[in-house]
N, C-alpha and C positions, 0 to 999 in steps of 0.2 A: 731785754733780759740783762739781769747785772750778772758781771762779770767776780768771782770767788778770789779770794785772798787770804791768804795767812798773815797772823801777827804771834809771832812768836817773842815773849819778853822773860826777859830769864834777870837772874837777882842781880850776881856778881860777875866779875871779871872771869872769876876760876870756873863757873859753869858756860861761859863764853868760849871757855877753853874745849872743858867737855863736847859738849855739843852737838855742836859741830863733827866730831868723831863719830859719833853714835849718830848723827843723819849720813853721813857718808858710808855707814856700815847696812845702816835700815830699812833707810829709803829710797828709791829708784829716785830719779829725776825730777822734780816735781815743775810741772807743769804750769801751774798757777804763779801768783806774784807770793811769794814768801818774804814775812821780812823778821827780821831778830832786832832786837832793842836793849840794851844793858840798864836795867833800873836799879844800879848802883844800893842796892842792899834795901831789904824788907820797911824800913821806919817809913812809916804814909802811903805803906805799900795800895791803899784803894785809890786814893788820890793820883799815886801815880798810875796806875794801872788805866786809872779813867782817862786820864791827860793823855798817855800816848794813844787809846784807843780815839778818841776824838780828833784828835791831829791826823791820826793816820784815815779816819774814813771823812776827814775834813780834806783833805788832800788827793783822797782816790772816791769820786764821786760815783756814785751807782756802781761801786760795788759793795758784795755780799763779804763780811767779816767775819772770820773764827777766828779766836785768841786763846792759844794759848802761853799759862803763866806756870813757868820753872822757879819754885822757892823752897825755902827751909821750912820745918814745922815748928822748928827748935824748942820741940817740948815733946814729952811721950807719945807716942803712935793715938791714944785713944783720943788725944783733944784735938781738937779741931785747927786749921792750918788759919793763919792771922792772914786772910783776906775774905771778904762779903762780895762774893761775886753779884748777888741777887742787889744787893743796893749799886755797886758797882754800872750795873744794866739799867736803872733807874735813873741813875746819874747822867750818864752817857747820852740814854733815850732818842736812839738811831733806829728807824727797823732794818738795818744793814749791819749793824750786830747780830748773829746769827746763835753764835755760843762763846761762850766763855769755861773752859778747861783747865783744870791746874795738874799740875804736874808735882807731886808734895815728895822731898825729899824728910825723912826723917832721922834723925835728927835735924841733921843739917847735910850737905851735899857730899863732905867729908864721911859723912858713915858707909855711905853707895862704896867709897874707895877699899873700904878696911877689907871689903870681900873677897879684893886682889891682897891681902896681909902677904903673903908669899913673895908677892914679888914685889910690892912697898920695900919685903925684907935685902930681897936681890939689888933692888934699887939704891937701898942706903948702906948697901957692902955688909951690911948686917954678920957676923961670924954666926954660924946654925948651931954653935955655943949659949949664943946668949938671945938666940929666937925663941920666943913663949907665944906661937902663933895661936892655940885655943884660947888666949884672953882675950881676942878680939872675933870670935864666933858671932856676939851677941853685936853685928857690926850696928843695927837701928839703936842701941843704944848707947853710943862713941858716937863723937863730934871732932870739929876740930883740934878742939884743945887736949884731945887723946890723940893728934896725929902729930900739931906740935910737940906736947911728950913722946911720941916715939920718935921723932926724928932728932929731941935733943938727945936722948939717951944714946945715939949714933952718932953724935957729933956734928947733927944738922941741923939747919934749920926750915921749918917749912912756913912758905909762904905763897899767901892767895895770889891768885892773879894770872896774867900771863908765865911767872915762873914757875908754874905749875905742868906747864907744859912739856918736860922732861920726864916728870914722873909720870904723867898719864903716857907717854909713848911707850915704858916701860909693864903697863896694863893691858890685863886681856881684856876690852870693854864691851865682848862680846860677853865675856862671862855676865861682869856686874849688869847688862844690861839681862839676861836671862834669869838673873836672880831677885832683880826687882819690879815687883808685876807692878809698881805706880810707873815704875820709868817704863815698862812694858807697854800698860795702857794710852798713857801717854802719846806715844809714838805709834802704834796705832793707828789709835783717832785722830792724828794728823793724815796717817797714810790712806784713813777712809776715803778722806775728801777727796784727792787727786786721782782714785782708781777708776 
C-alpha cells in the first residue's frame, strides 16, 4: 500500500512567510511527509507546477500525492486563476497524483492582508488622523500596489519577501484566515487527508 504525502507550492517568498502561520494556527501535527516549495512567482506557472510535482513523486516512490498550489488570480474574482491543473495531470501522468488543489488568492496575496487595515494602520504608526480604514473594505479588490501606497503615504516602504514578516506578526491571521473561505477551503482539504 502507498504511503500519502503532501506537496505544498506556494508563489513567493511573502506567502512562505504567511503560511506557515496559518498551519501552525490550523493544523494539528501532520502526520504524513508534508513538503512546501517556493515557485518564485506565477510566469510558466504549469510548467512549474508539473516539474516539482514530477521530481517530488520521482523521488518518493509509491507514494500517493496531493498538491496543493498557493497563487494569485491577479485579475477579478469572476476569471479564472492562470493555472490548468487538468493539463497539468496529463503532463505529469503519475497514478500517484492523486489531486491537485489550488488555493486562489485574489487579487493577489496582499489583498487577504488589507482585512487586518486596522492594524497594517497600528503597524505603520499611522496617526487615527489620517486613517480612511472604509477605503479598503472592498479588500479582493487591492493589490499590492494599494499596500505599497499605503505604506508610502506613512513614510514606508513595503516590501515582499521575508521583510514582510514584521508586519504579519503585527496581524490577527486568525481573523483573515476566517474571512476568507478560498484560504478556508484550502486548509481544510489539507487537514482532510491526515484526520
Amino acid at each position: 500500500m502507498a504511503s500519502k504525502a503532501i506537496l505544498f507550492l506556494y508563489e513567493g517568498e511573502t506567502e512562505g512567510e504567511f503560511y506557515p502561520l496559518v498551519f501552525k494556527s490550523k493544523l494539528e501535527r501532520c502526520a504524513m511527509k508534508f513538503s512546501k516549495q517556493c515557485l518564485e512567482g506565477n510566469f510558466n506557472i504549469n510548467s512549474k507546477v508539473a516539474n516539482e510535482i514530477y521530481n517530488f513523486i520521482n523521488k518518493n516512490k509509491n507514494t500517493d500525492l496531493h498538491v496543493f498550489v498557493a497563487l494569485d488570480r491577479d485579475k477579478p474574482k469572476l476569471e479564472p486563476p492562470p493555472i490548468d491543473t487538468e493539463n497539468i495531470i496529463k503532463t505529469v501522468g503519475s497514478k500517484h497524483l492523486k489531486t491537485i488543489e489550488l488555493i486562489v488568492a485574489t487579487q493577489d496575496f496582499e489583498s487577504w492582508l488589507f482585512i487586518e487595515i486596522d492594524n497594517i494602520y497600528k503597524h505603520l504608526r499611522a496617526p487615527k488622523s489620517k486613517r480612511v480604514p472604509h477605503k479598503y473594505k472592498n479588500y479582493e479588490g487591492l493589490n499590492h500596489l494599494d499596500m505599497s501606497k499605503l505604506f508610502k503615504t506613512f513614510g514606508h516602504q513595503y516590501q515582499k519577501g521575508k521583510r514582510v514578516e514584521g508586519l504579519l506578526k503585527n496581524l490577527n491571521i486568525d481573523n483573515i484566515y476566517d474571512t476568507c473561505t478560498d484560504l478556508q477551503n484550502g486548509i481544510k482539504a489539507i487537514a482532510k487527508l491526515y484526520r
